[in-house]
Backbone bond lengths (Angstrom), bond angles and torsions (degrees), N, CA, C in turn:
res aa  C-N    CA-C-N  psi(-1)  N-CA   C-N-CA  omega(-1)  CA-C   N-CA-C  phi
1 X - - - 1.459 - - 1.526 109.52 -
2 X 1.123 98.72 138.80 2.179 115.14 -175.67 1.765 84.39 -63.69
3 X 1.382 91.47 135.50 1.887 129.74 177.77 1.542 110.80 -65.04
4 X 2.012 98.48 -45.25 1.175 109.33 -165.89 1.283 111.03 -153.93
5 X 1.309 112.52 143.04 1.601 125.44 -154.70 1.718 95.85 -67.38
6 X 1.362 114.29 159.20 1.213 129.07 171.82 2.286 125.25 -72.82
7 X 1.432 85.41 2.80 1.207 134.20 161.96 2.129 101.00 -50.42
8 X 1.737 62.03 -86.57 1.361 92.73 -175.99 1.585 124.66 -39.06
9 X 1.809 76.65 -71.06 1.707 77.84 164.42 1.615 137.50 -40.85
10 X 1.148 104.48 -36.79 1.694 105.99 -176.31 1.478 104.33 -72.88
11 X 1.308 109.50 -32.83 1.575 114.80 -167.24 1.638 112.28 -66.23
12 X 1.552 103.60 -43.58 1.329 123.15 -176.48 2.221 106.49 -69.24
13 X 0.909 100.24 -14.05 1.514 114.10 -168.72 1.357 98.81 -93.97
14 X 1.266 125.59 -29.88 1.770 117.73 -171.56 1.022 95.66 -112.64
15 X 1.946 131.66 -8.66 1.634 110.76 -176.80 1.658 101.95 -83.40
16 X 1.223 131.18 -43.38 1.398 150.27 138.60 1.679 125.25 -14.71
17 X 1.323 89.10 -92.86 1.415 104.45 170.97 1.487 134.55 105.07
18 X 1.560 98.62 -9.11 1.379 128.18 178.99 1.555 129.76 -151.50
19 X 1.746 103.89 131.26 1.663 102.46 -119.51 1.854 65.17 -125.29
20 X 1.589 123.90 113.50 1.246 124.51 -175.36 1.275 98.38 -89.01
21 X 1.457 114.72 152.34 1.751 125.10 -160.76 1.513 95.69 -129.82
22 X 1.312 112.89 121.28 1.513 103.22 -179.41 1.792 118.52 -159.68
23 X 1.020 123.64 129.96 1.373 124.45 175.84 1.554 132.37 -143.23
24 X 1.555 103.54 110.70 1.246 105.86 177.72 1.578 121.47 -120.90
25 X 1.273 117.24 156.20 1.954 99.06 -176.58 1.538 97.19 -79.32
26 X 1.009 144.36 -32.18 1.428 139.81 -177.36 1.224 122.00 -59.99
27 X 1.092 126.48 90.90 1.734 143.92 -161.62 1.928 89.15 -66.14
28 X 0.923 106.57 -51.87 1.982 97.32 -171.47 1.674 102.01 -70.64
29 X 1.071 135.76 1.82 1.536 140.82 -178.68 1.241 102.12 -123.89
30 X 1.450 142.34 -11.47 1.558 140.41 151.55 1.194 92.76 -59.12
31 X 1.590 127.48 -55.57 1.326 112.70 -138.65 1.129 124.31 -83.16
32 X 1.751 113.29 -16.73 1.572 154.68 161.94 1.410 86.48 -57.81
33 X 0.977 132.57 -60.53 1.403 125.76 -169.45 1.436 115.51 -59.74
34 X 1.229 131.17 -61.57 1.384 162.99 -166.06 1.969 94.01 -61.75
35 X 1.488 110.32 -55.23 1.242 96.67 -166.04 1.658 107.81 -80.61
36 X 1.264 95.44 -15.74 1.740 106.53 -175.29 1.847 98.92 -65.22
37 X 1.350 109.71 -69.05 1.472 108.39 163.05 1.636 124.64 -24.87
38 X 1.026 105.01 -59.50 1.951 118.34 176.04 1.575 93.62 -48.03
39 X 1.179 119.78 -81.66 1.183 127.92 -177.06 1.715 132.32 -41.43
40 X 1.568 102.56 0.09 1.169 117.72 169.65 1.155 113.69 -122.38
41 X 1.534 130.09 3.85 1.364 124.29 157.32 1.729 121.25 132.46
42 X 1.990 92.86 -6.59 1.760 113.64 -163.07 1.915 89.76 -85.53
43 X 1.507 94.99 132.16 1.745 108.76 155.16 1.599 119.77 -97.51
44 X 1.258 114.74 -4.61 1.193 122.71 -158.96 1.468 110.50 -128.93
45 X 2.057 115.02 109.44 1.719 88.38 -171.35 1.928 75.54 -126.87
46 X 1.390 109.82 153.30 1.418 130.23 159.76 1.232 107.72 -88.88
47 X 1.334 123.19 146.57 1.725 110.26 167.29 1.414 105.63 -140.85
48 X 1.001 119.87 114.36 1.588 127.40 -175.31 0.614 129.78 -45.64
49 X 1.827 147.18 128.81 1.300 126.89 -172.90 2.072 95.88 -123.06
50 X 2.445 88.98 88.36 1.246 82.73 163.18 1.303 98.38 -127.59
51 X 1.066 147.86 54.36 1.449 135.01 149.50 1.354 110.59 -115.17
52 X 1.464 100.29 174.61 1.865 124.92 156.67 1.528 106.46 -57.03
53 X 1.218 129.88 89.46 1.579 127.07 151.75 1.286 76.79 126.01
54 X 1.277 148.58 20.30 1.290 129.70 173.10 1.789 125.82 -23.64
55 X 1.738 87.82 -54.38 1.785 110.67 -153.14 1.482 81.42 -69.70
56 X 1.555 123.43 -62.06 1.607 110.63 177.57 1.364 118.12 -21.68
57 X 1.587 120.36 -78.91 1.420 123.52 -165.05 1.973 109.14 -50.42
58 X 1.801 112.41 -22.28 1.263 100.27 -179.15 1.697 101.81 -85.53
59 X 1.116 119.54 -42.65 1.548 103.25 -177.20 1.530 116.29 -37.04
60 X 1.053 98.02 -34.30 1.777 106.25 -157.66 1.542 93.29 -69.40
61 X 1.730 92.20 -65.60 1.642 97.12 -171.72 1.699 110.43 -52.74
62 X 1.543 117.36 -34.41 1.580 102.25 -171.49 1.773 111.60 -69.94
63 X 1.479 123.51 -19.97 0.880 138.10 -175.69 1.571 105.79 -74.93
64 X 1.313 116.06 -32.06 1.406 110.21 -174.35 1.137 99.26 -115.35
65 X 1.213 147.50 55.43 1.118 157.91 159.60 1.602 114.50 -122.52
66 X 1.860 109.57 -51.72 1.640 105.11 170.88 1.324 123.78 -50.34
67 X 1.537 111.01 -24.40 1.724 122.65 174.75 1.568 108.29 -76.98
68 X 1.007 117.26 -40.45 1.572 127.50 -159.44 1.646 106.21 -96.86
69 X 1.072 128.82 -51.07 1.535 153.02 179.80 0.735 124.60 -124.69
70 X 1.992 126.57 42.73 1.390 136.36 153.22 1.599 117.50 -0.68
71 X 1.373 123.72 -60.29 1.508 123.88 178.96 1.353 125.15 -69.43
72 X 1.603 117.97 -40.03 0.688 128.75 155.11 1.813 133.34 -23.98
73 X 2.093 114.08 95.60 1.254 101.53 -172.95 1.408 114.37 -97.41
74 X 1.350 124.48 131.55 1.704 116.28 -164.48 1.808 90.00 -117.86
75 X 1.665 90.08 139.40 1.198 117.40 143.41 1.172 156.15 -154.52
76 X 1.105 143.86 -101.75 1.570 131.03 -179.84 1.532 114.50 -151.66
77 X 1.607 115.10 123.49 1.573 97.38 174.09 1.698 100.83 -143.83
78 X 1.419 95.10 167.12 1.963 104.73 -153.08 0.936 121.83 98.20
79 X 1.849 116.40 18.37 1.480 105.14 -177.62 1.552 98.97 -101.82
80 X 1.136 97.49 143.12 1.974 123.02 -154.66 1.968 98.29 -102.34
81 X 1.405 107.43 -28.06 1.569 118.93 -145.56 1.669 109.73 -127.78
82 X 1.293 109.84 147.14 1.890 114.36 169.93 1.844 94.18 -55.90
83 X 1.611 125.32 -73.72 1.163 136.31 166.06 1.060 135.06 -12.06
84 X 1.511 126.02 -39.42 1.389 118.47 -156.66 1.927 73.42 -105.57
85 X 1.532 106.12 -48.61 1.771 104.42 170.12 1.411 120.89 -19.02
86 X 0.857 125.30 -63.32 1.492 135.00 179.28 1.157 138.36 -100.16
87 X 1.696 108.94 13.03 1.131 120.08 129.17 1.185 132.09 -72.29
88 X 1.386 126.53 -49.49 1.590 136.26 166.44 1.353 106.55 -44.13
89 X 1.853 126.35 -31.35 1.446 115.35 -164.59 1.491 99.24 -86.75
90 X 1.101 112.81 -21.77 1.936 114.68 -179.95 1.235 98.56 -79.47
91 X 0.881 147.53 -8.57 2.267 145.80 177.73 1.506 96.85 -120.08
92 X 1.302 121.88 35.14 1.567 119.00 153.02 1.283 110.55 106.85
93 X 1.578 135.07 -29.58 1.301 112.39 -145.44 1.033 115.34 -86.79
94 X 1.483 111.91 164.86 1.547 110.11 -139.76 1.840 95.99 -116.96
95 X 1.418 103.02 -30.93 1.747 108.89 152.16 1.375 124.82 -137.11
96 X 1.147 118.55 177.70 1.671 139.45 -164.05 1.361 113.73 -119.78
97 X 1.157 124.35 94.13 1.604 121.84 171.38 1.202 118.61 -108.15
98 X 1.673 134.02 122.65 1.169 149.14 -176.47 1.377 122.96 -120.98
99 X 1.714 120.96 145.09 1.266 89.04 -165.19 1.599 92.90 -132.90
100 X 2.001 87.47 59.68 1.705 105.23 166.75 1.823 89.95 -163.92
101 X 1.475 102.42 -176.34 1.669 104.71 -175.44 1.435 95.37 -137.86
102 X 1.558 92.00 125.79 1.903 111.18 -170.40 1.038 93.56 -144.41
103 X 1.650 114.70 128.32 1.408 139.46 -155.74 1.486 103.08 -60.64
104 X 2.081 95.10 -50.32 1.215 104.70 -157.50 1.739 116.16 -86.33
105 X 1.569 103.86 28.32 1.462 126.51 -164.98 1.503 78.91 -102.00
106 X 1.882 106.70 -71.21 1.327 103.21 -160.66 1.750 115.41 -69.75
107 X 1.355 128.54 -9.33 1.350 123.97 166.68 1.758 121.15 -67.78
108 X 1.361 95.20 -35.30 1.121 98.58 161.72 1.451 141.27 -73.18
109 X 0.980 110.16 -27.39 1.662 122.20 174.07 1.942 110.00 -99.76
110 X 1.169 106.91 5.23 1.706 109.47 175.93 1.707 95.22 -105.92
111 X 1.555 115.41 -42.11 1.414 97.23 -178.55 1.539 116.80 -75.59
112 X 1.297 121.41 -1.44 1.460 121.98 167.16 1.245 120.47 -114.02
113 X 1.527 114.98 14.58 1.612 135.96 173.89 0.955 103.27 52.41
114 X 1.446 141.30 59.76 1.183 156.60 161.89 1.553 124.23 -94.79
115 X 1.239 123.33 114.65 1.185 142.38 -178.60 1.335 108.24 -30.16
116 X 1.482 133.53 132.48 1.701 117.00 170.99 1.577 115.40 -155.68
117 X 1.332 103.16 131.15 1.956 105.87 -163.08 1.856 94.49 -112.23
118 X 0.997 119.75 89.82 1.419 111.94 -179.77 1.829 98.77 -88.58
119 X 0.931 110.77 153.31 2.051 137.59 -165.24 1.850 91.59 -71.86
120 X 1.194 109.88 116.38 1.578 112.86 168.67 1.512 103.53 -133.18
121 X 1.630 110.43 155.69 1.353 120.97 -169.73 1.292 115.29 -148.36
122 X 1.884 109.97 8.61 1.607 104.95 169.98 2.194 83.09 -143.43
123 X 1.208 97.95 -171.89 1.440 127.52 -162.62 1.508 78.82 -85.10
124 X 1.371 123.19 -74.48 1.383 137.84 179.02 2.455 101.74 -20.83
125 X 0.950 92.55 -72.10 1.636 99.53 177.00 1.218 122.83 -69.94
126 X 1.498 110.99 -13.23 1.357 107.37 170.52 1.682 106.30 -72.40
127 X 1.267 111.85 -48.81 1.760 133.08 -171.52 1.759 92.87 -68.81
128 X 1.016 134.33 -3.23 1.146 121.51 164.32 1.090 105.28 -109.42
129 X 1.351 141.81 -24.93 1.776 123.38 -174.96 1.488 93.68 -74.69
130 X 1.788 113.04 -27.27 1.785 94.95 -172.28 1.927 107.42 -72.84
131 X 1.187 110.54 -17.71 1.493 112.00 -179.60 1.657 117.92 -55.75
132 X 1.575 88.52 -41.40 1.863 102.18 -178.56 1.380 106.98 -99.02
133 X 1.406 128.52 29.46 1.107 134.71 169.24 1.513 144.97 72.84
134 X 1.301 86.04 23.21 1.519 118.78 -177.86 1.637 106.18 -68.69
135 X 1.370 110.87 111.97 1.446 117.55 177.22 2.052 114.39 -76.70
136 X 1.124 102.80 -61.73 1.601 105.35 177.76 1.668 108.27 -110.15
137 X 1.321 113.05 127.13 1.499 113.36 -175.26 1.063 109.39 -88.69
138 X 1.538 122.69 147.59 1.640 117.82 -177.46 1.877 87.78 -103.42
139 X 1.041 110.31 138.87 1.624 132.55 -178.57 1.724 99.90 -92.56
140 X 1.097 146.99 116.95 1.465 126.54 -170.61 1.442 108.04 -164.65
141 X 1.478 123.39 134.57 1.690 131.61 -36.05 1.386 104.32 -41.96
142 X 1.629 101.98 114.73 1.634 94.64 171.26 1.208 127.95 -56.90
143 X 1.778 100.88 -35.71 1.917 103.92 -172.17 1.676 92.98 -76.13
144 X 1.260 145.39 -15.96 1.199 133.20 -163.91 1.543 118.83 -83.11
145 X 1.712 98.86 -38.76 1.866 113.32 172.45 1.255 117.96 -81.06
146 X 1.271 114.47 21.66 1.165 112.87 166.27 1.877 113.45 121.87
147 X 1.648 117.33 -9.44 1.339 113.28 162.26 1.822 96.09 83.82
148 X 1.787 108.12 -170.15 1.426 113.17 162.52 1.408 128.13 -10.14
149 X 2.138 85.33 -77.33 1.547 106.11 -170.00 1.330 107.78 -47.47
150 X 1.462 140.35 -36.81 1.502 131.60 -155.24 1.462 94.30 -81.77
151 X 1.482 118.53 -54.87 1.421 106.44 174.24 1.661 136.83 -53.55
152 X 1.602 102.43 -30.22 1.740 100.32 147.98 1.049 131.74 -58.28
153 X 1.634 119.26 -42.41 0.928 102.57 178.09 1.568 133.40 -69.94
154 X 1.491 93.75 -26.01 1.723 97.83 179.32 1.575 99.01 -64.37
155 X 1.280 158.11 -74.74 1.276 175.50 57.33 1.818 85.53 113.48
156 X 1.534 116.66 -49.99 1.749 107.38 -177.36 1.762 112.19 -47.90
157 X 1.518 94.74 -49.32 1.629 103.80 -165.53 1.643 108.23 -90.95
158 X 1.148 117.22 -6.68 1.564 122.54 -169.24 1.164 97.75 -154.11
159 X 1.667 147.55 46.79 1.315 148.33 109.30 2.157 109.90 23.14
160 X 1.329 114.07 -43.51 1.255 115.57 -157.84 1.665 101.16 -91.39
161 X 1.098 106.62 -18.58 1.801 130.15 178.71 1.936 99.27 -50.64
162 X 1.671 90.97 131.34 1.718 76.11 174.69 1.891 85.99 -136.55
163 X 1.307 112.66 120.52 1.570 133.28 -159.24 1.268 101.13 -103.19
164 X 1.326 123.20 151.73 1.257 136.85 174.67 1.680 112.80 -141.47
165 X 1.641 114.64 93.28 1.416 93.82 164.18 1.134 162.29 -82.36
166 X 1.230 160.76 -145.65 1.602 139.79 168.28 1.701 74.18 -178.12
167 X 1.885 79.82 141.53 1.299 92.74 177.42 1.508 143.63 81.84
168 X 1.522 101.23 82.13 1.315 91.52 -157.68 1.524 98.21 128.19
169 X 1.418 123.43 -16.45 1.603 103.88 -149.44 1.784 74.54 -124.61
170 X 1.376 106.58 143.00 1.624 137.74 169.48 1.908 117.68 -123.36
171 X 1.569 113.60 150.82 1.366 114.01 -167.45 1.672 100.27 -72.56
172 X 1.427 116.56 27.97 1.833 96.37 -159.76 1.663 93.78 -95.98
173 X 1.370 137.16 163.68 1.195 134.45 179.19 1.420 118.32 -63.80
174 X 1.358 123.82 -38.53 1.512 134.07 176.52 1.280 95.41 -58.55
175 X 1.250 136.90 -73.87 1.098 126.32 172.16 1.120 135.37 -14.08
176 X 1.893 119.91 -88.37 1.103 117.17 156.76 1.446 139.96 -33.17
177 X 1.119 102.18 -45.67 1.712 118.48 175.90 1.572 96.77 -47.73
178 X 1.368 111.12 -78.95 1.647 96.44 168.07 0.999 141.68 -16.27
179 X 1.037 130.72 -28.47 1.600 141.30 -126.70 1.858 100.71 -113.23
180 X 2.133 86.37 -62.73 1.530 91.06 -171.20 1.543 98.53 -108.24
181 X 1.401 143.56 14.42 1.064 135.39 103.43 1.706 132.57 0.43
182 X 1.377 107.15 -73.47 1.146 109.76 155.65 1.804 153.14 -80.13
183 X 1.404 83.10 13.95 1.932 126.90 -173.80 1.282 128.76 65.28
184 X 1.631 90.54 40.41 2.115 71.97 172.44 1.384 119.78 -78.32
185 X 1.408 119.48 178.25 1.472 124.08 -156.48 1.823 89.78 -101.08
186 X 0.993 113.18 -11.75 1.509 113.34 176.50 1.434 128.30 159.58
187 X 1.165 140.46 114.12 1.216 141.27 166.40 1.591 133.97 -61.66
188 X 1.481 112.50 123.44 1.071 130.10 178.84 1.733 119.38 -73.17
189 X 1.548 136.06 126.73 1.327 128.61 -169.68 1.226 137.89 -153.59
190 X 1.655 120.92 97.66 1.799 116.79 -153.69 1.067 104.46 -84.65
191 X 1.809 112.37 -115.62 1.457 110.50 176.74 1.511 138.40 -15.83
192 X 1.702 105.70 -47.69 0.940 86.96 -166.26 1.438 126.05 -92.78
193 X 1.773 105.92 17.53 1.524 102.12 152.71 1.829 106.65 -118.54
194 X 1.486 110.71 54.91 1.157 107.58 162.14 1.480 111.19 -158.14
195 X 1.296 128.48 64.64 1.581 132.82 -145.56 1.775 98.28 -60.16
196 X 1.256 134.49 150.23 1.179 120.77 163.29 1.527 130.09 -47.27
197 X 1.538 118.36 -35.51 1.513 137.75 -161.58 1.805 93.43 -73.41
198 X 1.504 120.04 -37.77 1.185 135.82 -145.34 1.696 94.38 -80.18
199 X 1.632 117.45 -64.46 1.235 127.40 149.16 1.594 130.54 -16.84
200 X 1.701 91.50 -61.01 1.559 93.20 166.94 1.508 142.31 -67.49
201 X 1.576 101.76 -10.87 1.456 108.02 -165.21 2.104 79.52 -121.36
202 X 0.828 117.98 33.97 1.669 121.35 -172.72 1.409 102.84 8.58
203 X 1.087 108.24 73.40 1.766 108.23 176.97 1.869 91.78 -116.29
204 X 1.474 102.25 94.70 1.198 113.38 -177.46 1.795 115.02 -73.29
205 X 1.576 93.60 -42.96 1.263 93.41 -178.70 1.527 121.18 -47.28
206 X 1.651 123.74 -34.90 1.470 120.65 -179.08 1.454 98.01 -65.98
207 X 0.659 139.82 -2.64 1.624 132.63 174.29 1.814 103.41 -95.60
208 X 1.012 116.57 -12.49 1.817 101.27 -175.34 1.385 77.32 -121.17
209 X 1.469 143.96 24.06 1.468 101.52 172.64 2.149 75.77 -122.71
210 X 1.379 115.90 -7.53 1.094 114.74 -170.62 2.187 104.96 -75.59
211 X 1.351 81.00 -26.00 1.756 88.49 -172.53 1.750 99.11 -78.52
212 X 1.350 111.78 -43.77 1.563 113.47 -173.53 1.600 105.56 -55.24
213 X 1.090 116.94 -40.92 1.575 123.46 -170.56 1.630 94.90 -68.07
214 X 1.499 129.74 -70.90 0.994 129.97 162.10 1.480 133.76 7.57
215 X 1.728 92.47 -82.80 1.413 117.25 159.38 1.691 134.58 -34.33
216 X 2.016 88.97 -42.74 1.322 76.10 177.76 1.348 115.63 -110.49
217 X 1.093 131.45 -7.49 1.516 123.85 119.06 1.972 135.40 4.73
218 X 1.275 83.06 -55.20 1.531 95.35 -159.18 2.005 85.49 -95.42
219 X 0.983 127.36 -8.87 1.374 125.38 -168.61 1.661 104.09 -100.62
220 X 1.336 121.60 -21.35 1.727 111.81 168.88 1.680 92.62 -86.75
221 X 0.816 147.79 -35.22 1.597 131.70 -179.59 1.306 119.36 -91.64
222 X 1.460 127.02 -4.25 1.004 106.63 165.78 1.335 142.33 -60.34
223 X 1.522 145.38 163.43 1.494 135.19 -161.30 1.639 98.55 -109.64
């Protein structure tokens, strides 16, 4: 059962602002990951569901995380399906990120009031994830639909829109500055706050001092 209301979730996503995206099969190197994140200031972790045993390695990790990283809100993104949806919502997760819009995604995660960011790439799909009750939209490839400018521009006619991109987005200030410059409600971000070399040599700490910089980054431009 979700920790924290979908409430929550949105709230925790714009006080922040950056929603780390990450997936590994190694449940003791998630968790290195996960606490390294906490420890740099993130409430908000996505965890990908692209492997074989994925949902395994998240039970474990969401389970050892409410002990370890009380604040810490975890959930799930790459879900394609109603199915794999509601499996992830029975092993805790507390939201749903997709990076497409499936009815039977959002029926499922509204009758268990579950938070849900399904992947939009025109004005048209944005106004439909808000129909099925989609609170924060995931924008995805952000740099591909158009980057900043597309999210300004949506923001003239739909001001009330609170966007989230993936893809495309890096911890550097130009970047960001861009980003919530043009008002999104928060940016989504894998690799490039988890370099492969960084992983390999488990130097966790560049990852919590990489999110703090981030953070405060993303805190003079925010709106």
């Amino acid at each position: 059962m979700a920790r924290f209301t979908r409430i929550d979730v949105a709230q925790a996503m714009k006080t922040t602002g950056l929603v780390p995206v990450f997936y590994h099969a190694d449940v003791d190197l998630c968790k290195q990951v996960v606490k390294a994140c906490y420890e740099g200031g993130i409430r908000v972790f996505e965890f990908t569901n692209r492997g074989d045993f994925a949902a395994e390695v998240f039970g474990e990790l969401n389970k050892w995380t409410a002990k370890e990283c009380p604040e810490m809100i975890m959930g799930v993104g790459s879900i394609v399906d109603e199915a794999t949806t509601a499996l992830y919502i029975s092993i805790g997760a507390n939201f749903i990120v997709s990076p497409l819009i499936d009815e039977g995604m959002a029926k499922v995660c509204n009758k268990r009031k579950i938070a849900w960011s399904p992947g939009c790439g025109s004005v048209t799909e944005i106004g439909r994830a808000h129909e099925l009750g989609c609170e924060v939209v995931k924008i995805f490839p952000g740099s591909s639909v158009g980057g900043p400018d597309f999210v300004k521009g949506v923001m003239g006619p739909m001001p009330y829109a609170s966007i989230m991109p993936t893809g495309g987005v890096s911890p550097d200030e130009d970047n960001l500055s861009s980003w919530f410059k043009a008002g999104v409600h928060c940016v989504g971000m894998g690799s490039q706050l988890f370099p492969k070399e960084v992983l390999a040599q488990k130097n966790y700490a560049y990852i919590s001092e990489k999110c703090q910089e981030a953070l405060a980054i993303i805190q003079k431009y925010k709106k």
